[in-house]
gemmi code that builds the backbone of each chain (N, CA, C; Angstrom):
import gemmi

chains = {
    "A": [
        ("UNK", (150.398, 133.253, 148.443), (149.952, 133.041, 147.074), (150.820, 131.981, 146.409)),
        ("UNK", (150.405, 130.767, 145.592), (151.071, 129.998, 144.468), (151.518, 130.732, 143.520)),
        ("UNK", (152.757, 130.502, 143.419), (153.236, 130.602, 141.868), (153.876, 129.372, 141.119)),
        ("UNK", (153.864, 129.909, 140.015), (154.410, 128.941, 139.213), (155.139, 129.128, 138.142)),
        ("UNK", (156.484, 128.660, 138.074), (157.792, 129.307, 136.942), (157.815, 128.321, 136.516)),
        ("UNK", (158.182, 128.799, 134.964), (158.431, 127.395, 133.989), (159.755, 128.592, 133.326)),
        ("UNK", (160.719, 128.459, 133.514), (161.749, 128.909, 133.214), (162.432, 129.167, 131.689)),
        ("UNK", (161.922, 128.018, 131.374), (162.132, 127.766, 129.511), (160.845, 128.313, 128.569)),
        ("UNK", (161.199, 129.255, 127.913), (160.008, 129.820, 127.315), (159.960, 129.054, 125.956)),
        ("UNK", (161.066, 128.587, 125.417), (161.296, 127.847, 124.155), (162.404, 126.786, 124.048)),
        ("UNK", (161.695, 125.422, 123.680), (162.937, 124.053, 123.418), (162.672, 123.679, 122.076)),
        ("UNK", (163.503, 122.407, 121.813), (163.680, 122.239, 120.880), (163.869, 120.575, 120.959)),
        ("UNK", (163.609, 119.742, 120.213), (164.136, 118.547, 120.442), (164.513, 117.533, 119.051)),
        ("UNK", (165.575, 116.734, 118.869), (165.232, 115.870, 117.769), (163.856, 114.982, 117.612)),
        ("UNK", (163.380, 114.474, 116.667), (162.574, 113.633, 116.847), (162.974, 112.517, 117.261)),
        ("UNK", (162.188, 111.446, 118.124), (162.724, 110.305, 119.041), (164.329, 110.368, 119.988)),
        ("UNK", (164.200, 112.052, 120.117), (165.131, 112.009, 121.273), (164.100, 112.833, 122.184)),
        ("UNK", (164.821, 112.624, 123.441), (164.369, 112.700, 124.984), (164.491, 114.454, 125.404)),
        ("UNK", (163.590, 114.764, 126.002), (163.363, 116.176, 125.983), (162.943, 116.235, 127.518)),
        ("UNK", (163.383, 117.113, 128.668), (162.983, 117.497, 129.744), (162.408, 119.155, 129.993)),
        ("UNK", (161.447, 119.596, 130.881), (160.768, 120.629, 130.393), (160.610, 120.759, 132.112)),
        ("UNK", (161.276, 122.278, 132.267), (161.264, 122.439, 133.680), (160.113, 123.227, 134.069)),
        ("UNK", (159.741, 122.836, 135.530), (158.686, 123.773, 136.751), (159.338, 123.741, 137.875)),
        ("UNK", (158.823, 124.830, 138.231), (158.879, 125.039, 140.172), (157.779, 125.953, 140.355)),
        ("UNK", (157.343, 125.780, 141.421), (156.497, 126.406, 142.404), (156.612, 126.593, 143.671)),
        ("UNK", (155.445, 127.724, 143.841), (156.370, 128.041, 145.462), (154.174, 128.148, 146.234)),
        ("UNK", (154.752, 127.204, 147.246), (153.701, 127.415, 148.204), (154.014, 127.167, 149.594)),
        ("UNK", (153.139, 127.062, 150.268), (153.370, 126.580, 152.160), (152.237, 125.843, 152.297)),
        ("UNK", (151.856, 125.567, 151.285), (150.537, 124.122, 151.392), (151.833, 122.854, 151.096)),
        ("UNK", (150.641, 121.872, 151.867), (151.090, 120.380, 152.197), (150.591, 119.441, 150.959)),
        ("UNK", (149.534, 119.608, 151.269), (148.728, 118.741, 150.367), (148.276, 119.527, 148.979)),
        ("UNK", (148.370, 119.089, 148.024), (148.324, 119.515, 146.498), (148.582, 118.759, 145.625)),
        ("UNK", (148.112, 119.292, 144.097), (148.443, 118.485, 142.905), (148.729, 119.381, 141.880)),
        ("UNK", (149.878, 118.846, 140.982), (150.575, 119.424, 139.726), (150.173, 118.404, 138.355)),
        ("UNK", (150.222, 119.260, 137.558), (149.805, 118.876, 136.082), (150.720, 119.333, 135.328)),
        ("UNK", (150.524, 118.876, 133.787), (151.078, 118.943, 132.557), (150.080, 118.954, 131.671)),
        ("UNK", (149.876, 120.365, 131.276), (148.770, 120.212, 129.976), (149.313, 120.514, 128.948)),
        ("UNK", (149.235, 120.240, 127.871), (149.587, 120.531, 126.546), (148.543, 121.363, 125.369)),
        ("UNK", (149.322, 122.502, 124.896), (148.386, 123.039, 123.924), (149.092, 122.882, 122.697)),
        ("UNK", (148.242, 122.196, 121.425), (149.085, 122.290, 120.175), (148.614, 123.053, 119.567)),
        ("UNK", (149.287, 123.413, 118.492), (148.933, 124.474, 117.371), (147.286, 124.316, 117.039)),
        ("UNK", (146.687, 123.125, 117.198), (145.263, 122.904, 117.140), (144.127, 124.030, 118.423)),
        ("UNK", (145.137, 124.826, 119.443), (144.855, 125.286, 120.291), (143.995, 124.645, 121.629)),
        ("UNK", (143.638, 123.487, 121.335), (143.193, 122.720, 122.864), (144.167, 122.644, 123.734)),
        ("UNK", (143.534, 122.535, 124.857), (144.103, 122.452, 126.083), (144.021, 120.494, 126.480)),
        ("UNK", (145.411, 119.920, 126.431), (145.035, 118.415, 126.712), (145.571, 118.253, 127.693)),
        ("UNK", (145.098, 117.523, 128.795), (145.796, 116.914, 130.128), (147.037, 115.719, 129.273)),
        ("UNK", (147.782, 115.996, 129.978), (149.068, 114.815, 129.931), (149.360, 114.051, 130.878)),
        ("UNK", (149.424, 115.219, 132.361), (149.726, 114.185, 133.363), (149.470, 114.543, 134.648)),
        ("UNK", (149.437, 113.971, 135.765), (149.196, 114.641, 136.729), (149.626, 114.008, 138.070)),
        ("UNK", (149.953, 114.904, 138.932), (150.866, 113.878, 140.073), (150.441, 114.978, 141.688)),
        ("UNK", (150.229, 113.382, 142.079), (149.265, 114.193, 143.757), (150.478, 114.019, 144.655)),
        ("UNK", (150.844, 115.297, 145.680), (151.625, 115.930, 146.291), (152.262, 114.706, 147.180)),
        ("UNK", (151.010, 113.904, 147.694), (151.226, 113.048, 149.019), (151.919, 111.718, 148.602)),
        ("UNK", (152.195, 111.418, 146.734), (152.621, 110.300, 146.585), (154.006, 110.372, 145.912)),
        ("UNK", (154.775, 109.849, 146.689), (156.466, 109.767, 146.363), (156.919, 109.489, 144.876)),
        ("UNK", (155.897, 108.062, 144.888), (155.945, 107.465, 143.081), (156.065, 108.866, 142.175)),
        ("UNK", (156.854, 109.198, 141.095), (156.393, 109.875, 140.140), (155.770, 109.492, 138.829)),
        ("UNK", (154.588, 110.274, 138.477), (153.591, 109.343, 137.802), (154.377, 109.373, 135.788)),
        ("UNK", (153.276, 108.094, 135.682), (153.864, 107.832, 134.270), (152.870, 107.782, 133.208)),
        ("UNK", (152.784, 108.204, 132.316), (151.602, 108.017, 131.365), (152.639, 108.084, 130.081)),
        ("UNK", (152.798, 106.445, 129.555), (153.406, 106.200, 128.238), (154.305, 106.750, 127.789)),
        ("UNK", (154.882, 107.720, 127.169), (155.875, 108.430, 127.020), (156.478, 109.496, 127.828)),
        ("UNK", (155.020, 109.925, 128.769), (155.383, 110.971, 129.107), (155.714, 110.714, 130.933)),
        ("UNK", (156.803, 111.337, 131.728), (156.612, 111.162, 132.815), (157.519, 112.015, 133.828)),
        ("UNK", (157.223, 112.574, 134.936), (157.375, 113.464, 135.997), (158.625, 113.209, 136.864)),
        ("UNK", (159.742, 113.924, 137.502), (160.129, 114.055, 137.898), (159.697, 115.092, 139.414)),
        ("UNK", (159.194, 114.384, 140.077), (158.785, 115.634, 141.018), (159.570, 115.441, 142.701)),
        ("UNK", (160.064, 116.015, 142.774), (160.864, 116.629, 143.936), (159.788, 117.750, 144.770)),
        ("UNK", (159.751, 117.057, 145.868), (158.952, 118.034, 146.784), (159.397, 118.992, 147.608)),
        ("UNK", (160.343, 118.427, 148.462), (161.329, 119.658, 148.846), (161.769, 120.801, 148.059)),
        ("UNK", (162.185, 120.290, 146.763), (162.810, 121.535, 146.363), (161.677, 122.002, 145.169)),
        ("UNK", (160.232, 121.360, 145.524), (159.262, 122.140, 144.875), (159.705, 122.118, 143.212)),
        ("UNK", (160.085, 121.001, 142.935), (160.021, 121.157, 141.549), (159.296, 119.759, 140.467)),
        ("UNK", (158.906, 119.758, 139.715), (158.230, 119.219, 139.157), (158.042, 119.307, 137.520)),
        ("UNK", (159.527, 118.485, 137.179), (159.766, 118.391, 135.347), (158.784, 117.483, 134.575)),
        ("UNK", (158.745, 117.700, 133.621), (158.317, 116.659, 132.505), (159.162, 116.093, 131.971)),
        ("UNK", (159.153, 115.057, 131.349), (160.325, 113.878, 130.392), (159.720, 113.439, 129.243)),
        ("UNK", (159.524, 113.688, 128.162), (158.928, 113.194, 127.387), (160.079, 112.706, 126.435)),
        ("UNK", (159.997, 111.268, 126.178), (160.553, 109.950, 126.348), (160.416, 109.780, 124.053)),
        ("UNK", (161.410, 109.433, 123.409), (160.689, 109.114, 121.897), (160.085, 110.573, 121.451)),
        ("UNK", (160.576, 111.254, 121.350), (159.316, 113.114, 120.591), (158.596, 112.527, 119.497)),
        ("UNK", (157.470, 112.768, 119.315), (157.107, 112.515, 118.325), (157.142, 113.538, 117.761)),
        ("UNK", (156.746, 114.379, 116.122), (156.194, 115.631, 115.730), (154.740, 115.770, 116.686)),
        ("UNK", (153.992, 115.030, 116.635), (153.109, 115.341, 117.627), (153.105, 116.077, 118.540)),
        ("UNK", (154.239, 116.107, 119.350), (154.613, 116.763, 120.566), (155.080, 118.296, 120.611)),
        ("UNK", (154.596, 118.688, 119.703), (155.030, 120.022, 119.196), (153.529, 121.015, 119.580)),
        ("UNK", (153.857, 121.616, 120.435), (153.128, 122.063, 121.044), (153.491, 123.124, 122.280)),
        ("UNK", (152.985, 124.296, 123.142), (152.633, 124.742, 124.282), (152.466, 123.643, 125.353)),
        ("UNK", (153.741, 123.763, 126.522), (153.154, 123.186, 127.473), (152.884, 123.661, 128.755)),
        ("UNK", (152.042, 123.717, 129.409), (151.714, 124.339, 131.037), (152.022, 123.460, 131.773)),
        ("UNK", (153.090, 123.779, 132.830), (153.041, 123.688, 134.227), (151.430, 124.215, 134.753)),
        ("UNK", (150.787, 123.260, 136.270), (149.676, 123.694, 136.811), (149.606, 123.299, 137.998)),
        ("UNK", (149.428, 123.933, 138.981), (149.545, 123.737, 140.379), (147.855, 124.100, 141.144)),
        ("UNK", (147.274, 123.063, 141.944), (146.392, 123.649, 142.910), (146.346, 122.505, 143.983)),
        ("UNK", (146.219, 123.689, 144.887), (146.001, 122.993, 146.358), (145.288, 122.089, 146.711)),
        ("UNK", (144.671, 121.431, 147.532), (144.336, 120.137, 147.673), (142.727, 120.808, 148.184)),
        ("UNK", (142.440, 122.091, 148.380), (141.113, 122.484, 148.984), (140.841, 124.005, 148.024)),
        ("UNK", (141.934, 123.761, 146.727), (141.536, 124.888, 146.315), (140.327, 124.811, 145.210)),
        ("UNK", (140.255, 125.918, 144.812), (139.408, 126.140, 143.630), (139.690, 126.540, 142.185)),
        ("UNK", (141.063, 126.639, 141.991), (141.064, 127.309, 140.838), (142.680, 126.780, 140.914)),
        ("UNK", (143.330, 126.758, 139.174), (144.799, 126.386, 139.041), (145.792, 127.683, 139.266)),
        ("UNK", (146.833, 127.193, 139.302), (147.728, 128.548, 138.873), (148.433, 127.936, 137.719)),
        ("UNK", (148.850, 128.734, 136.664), (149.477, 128.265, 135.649), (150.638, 129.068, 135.320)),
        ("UNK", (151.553, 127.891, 135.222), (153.018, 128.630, 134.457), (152.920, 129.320, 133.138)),
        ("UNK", (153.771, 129.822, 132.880), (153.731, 131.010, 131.430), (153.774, 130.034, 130.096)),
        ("UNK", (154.244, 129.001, 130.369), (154.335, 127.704, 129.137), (155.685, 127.502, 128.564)),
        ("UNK", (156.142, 126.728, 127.957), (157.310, 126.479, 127.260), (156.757, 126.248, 125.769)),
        ("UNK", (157.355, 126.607, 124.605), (156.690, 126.090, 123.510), (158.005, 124.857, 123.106)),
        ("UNK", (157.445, 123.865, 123.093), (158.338, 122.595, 122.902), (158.598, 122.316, 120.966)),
        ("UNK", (159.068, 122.412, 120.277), (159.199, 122.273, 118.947), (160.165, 120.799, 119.135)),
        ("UNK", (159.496, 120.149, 118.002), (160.363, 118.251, 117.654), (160.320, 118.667, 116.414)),
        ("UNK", (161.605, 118.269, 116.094), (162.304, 118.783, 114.575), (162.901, 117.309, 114.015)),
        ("UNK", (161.981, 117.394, 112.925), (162.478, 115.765, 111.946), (163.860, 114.853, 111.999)),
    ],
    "B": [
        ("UNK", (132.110, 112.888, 120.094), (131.304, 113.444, 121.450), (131.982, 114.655, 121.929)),
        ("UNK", (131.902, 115.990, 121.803), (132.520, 116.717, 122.227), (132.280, 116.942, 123.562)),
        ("UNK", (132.971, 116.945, 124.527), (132.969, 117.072, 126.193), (132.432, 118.360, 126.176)),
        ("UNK", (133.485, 119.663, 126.177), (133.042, 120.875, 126.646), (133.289, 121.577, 125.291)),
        ("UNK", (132.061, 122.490, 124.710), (132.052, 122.548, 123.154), (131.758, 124.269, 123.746)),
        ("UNK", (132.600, 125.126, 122.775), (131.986, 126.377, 122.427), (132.175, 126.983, 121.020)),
        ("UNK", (131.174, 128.127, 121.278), (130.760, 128.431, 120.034), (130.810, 130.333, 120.107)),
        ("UNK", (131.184, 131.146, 119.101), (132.203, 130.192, 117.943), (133.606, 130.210, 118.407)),
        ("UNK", (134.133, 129.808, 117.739), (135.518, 129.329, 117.686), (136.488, 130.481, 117.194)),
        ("UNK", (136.248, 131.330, 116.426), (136.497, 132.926, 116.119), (135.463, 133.662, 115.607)),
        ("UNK", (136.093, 134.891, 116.067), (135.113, 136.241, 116.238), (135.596, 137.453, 116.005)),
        ("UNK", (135.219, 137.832, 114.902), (136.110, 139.143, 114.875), (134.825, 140.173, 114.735)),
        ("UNK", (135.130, 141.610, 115.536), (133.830, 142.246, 115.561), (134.938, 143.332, 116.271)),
        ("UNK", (133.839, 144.547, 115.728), (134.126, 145.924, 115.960), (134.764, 146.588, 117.334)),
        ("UNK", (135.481, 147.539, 117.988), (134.989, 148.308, 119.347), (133.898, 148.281, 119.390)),
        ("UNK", (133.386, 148.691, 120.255), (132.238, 148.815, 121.150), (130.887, 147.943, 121.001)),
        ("UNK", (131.138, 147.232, 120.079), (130.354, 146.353, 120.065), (130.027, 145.270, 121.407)),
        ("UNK", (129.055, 144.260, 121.256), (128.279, 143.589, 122.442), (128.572, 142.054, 121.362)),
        ("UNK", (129.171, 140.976, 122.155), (129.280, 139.822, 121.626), (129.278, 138.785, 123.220)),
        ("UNK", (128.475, 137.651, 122.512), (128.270, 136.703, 123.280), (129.388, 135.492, 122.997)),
        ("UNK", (130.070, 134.307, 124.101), (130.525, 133.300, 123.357), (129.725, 132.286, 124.704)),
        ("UNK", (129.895, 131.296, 123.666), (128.649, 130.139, 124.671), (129.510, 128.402, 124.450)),
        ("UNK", (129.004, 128.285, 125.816), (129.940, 127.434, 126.211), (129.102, 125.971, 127.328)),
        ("UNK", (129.182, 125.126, 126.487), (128.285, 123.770, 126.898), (129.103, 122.625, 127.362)),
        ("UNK", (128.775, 121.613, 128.362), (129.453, 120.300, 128.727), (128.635, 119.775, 128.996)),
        ("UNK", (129.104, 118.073, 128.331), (127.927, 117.483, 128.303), (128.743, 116.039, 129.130)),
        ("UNK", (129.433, 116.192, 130.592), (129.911, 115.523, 131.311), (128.847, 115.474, 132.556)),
        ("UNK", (128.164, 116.201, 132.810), (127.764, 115.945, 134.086), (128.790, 116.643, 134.954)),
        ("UNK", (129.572, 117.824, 135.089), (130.705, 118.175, 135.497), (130.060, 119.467, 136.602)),
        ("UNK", (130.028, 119.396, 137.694), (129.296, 120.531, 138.577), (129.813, 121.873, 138.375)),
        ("UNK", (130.887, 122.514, 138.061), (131.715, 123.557, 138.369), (132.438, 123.916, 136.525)),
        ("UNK", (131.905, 125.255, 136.177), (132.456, 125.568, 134.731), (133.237, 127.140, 135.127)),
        ("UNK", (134.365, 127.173, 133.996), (135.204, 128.286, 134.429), (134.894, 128.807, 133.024)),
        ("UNK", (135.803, 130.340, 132.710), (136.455, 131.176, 132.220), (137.562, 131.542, 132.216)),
        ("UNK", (138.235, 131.141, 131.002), (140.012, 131.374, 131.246), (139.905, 132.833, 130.442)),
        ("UNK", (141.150, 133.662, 130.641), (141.655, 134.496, 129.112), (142.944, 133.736, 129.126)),
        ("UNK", (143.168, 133.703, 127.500), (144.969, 133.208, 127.203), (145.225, 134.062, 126.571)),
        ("UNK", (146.423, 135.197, 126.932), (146.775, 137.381, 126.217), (147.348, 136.154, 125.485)),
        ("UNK", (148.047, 137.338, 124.838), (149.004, 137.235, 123.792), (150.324, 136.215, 123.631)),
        ("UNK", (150.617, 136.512, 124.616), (151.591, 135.654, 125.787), (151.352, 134.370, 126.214)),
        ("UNK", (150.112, 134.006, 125.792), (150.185, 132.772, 126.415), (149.497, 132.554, 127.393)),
        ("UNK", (150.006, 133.633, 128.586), (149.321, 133.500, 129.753), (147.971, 133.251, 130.147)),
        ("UNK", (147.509, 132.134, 131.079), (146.061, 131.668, 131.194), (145.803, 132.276, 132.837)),
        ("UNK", (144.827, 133.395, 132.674), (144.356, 133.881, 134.070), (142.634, 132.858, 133.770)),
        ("UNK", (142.367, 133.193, 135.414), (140.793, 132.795, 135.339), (139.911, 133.413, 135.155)),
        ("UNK", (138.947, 133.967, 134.913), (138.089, 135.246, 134.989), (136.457, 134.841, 136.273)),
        ("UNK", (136.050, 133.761, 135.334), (134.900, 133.327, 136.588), (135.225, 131.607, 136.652)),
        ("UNK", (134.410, 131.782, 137.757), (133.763, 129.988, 137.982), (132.350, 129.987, 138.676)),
        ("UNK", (131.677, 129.059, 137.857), (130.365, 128.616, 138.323), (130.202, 127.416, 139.172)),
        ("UNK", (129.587, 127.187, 140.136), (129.340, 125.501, 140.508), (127.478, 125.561, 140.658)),
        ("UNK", (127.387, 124.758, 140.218), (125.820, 124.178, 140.038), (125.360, 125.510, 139.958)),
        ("UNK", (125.428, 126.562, 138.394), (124.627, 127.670, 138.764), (125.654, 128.730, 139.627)),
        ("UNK", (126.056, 128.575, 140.857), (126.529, 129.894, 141.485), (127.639, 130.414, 141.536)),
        ("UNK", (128.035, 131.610, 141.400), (129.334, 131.765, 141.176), (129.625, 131.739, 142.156)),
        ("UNK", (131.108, 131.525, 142.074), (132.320, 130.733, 143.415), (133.313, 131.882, 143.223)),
        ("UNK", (133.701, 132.370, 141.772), (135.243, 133.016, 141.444), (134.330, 134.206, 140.667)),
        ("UNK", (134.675, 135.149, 141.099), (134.902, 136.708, 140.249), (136.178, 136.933, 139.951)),
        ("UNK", (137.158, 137.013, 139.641), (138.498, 137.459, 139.493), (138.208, 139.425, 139.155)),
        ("UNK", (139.090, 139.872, 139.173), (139.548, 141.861, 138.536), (139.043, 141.220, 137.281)),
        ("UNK", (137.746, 141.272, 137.221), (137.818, 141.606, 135.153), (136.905, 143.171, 135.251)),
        ("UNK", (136.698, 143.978, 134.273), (135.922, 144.930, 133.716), (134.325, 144.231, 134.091)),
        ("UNK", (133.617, 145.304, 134.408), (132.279, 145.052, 134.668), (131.455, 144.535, 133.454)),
        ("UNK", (131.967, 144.655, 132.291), (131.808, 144.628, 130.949), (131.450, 143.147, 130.812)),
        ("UNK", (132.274, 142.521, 131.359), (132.534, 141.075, 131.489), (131.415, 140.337, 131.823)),
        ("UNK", (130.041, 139.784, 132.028), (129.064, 138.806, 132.354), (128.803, 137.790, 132.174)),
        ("UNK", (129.605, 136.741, 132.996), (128.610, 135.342, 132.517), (127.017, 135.215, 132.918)),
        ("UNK", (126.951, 134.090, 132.420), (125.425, 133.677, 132.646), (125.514, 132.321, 132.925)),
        ("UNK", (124.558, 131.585, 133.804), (124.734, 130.409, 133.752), (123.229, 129.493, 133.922)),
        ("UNK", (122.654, 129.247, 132.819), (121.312, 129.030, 132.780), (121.176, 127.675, 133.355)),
        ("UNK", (122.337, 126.845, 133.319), (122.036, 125.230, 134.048), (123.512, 125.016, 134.301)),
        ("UNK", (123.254, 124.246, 134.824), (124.893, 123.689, 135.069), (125.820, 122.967, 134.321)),
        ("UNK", (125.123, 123.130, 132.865), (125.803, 122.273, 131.937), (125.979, 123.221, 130.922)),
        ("UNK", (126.044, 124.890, 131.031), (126.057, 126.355, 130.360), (127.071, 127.482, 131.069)),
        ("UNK", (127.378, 127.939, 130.823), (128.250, 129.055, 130.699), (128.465, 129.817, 130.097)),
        ("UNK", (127.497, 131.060, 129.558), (128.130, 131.667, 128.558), (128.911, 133.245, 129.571)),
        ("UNK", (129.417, 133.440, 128.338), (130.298, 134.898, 128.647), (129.602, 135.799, 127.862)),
        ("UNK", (129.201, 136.873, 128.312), (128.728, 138.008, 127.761), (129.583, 139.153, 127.837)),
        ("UNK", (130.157, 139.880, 126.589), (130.909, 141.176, 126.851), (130.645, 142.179, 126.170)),
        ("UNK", (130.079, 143.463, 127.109), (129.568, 144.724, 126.464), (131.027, 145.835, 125.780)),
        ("UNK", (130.503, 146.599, 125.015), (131.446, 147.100, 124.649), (133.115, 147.186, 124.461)),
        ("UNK", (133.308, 146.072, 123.399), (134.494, 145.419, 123.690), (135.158, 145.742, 123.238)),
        ("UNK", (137.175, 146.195, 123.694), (137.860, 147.489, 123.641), (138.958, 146.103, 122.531)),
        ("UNK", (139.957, 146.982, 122.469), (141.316, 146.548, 121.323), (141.780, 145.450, 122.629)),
        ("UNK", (141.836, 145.658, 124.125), (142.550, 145.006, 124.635), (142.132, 143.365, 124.907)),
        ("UNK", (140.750, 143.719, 124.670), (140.263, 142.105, 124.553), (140.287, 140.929, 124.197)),
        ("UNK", (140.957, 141.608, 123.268), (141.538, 140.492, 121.792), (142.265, 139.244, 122.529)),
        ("UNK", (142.043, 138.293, 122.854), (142.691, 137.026, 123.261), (142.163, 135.859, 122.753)),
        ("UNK", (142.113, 134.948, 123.729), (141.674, 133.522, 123.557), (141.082, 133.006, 124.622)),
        ("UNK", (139.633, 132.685, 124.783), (138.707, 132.599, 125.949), (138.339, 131.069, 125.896)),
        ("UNK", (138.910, 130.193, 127.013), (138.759, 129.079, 127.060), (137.311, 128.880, 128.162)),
        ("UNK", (137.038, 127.663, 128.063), (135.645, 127.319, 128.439), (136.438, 126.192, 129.318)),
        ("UNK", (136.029, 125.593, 130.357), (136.624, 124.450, 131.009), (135.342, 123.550, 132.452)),
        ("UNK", (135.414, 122.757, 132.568), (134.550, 122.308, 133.458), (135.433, 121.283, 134.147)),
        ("UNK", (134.959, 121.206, 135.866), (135.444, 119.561, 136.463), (134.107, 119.601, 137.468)),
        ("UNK", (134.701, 118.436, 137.644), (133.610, 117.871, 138.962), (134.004, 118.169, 140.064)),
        ("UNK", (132.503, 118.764, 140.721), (132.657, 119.350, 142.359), (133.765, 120.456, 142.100)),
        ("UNK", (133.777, 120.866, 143.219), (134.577, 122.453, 143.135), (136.049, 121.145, 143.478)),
        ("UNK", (136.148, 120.708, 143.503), (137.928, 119.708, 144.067), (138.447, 119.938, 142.734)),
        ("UNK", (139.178, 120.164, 142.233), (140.246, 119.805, 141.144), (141.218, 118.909, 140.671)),
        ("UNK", (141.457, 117.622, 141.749), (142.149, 116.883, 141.913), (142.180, 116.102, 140.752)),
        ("UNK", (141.071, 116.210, 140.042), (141.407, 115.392, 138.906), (141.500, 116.547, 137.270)),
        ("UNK", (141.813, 117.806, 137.312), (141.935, 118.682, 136.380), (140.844, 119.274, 135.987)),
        ("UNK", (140.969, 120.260, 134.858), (139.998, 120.409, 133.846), (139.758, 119.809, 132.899)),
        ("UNK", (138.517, 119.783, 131.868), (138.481, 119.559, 130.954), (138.136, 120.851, 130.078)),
        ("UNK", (138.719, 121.173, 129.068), (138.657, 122.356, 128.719), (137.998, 122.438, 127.094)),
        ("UNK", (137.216, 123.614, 126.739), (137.096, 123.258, 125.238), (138.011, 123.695, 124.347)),
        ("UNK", (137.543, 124.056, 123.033), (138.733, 124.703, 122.577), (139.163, 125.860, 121.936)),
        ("UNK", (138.656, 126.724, 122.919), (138.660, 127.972, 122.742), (138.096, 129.005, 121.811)),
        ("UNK", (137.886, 130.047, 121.871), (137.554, 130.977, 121.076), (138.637, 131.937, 120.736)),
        ("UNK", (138.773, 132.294, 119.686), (139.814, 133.499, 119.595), (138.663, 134.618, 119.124)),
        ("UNK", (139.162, 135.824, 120.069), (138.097, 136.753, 119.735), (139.122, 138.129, 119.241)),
        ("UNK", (138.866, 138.995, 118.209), (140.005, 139.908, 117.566), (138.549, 140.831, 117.610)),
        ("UNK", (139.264, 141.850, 118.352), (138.932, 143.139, 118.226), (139.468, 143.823, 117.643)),
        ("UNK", (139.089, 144.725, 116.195), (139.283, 145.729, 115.751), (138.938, 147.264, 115.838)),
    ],
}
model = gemmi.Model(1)
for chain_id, residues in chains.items():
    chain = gemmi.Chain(chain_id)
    for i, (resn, *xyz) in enumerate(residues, 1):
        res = gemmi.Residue()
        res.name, res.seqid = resn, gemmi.SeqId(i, " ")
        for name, pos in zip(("N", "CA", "C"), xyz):
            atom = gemmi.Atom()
            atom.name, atom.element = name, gemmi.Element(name[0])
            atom.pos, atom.b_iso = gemmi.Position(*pos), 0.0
            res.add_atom(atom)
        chain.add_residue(res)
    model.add_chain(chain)
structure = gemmi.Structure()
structure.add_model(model)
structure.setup_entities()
């Protein structure tokens, strides 16, 4: 079975300072992909980012970007400048490369303070 | 343009009562789910549809029924609905049963049982 730990249940960050937001997961699959979704107080669920198992690069989308270590199965976020924006629920999300369905971490609630 | 739209958005209604929540995408997206998000945060799956058929039952209460009149529908049907129900029922769709490229999710319902 996948799991998925997000260790930090609550952060905190200045605004336009740099904030890291931990995952790990545990599988014996090869091939897979991890995400970063974000829920804000608006309650949607938004994709942020997403990074496929088989590629070394860790991916970047504008502010936001991945640290992913495969060996040791872990896979941070960096979000780069906080905006207040960024104040929000974030999920760790893991699925296999033939699966059907995600597994999701418990979330971190990220707070950016003026 | 709302991608994946449901309706309503909150619901507050009695025990044992019978409530529907309905849930549309207008992506062209083969495969629609059912999240719950408890109290906690936590996002389990409950069903998944692909073109019409279900793929995922998860442990929910028999109570629990989707429907899926086209592949661009999903509703959730729940009979007699207890105090523990009370969460947040996300709607989500992707293409083909692969996930490789995420969900798209709507934005939820909060449903309060009294």
């Amino acid at each position: 079975a996948q799991t998925v730990t997000q260790s930090q249940p609550e952060m905190s960050v200045q605004e336009a300072e740099t904030v890291t937001l931990s995952c790990t997961y545990d599988t014996s699959e090869n091939n897979y992909y991890l995400f970063w979704y974000k829920q804000p107080p608006s309650r949607q669920m938004i994709l942020v980012i997403r990074q496929e198992a088989y590629k070394q690069q860790n991916a970047t989308e504008n502010r936001f970007s991945v640290n992913f270590q495969k060996a040791a199965k872990s896979f941070s976020l960096k979000i780069s400048d906080s905006q207040l924006g960024d104040t929000a629920m974030y999920f760790c999300a893991f699925i296999k490369n033939t699966g059907n369905q995600f597994y999701f971490g418990t979330g971190t609630s990220l707070t950016v303070i003026p | 343009d709302t991608a994946v739209s449901q309706t309503p958005k909150y619901l507050v209604t009695q025990m044992g009562n019978d409530k529907s929540i309905k849930c549309e995408q207008n992506l062209g997206h083969d495969t629609m789910y059912w999240y719950k998000q408890d109290s906690k945060k936590f996002l389990k799956i409950m069903f998944s549809y692909n073109n019409k058929e279900l793929i995922i039952n998860e442990t929910v209460p028999n109570r629990f029924s989707p429907k899926s009149p086209d592949k661009a529908h999903l509703n959730l049907h729940i009979n007699s609905l207890e105090l523990g129900d009370s969460a947040v029922y996300f709607c989500a769709s992707s293409q083909g049963e692969g996930l490789s490229y995420g969900y798209t999710f709507g934005s939820g319902t909060r449903l309060t049982v009294v």
